[in-house]
N, C-alpha and C positions, 0 to 999 in steps of 0.2 A: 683523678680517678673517675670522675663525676664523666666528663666529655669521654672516657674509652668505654665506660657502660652505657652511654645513650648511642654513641655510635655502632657499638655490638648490640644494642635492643633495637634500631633503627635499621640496620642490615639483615636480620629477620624481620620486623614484623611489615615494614612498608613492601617487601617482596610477597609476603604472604597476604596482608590485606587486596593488591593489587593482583594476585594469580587468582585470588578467591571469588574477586568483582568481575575478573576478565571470564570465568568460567561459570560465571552464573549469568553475565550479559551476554556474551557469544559464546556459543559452548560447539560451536562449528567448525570454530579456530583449532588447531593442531595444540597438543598440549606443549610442544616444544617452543612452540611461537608465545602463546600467553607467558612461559618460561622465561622467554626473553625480553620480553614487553618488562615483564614485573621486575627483572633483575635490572633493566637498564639503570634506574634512576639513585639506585643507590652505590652505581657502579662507578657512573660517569664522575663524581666529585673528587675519585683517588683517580682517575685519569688525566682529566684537568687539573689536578697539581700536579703532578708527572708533567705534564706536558709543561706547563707555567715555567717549574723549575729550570726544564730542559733549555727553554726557547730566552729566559733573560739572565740565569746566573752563567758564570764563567765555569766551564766544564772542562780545560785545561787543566794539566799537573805541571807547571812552568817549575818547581824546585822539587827535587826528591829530599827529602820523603815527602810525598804530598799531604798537606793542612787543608787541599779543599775537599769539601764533606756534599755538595752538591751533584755530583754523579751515583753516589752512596744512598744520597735520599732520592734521586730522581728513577732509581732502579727499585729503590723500597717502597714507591707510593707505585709504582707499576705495579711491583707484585701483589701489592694491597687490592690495588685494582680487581686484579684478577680472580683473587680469591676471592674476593667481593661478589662478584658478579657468577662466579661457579656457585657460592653460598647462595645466592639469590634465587640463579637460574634453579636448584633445588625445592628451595623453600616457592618457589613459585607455582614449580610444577607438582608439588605436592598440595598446596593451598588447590590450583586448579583441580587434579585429581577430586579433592573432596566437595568442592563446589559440585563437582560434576554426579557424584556418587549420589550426594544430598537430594540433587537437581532428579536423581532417578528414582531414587526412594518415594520422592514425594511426588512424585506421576503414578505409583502403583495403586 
């Protein structure tokens, strides 16, 4: 239980600390780009098991009913992925947004 609550605290805050850094260092950048910048890094580790899975387990059904479970997880760590990276790309461009806000309050 321990590893799916650091992974779900670590999918928000590392997107949000990085959309927050990126919009208070450049604030020049598009908020979609900092978006993606921030989502990448917590994106790419459910993609790269996806990929892993894909490329050395056996992804055949050689007997019906099939017993192998590797196509099953290599489509689950996809989806994860993506979700991942849609939760990020949010939390990024909202973390930017408010760097940005902050960044113009405190010029007034």
């Amino acid at each position: 239980m321990i590893v799916e609550l650091s992974i779900f605290v670590a999918t928000l805050t590392v997107p949000a600390v990085i959309g927050f850094g990126l919009g208070t260092i450049r604030p020049g950048n598009k908020r979609v780009t900092n978006g993606l910048i921030a989502a990448a890094p917590v994106a790419v580790g459910s993609f790269a098991f996806a990929g892993w899975i894909a490329l050395t387990q056996d992804m055949s059904c050689k007997v019906e009913p099939c017993q192998n479970t590797a196509p099953l997880w290599a489509i689950v760590m996809f989806v994860l992925g993506v979700v991942t990276f849609i939760t990020g790309l949010g939390v990024g461009m909202i973390a930017d947004a408010f760097a940005r806000n902050r960044a113009e309050k405190a010029a007034e």
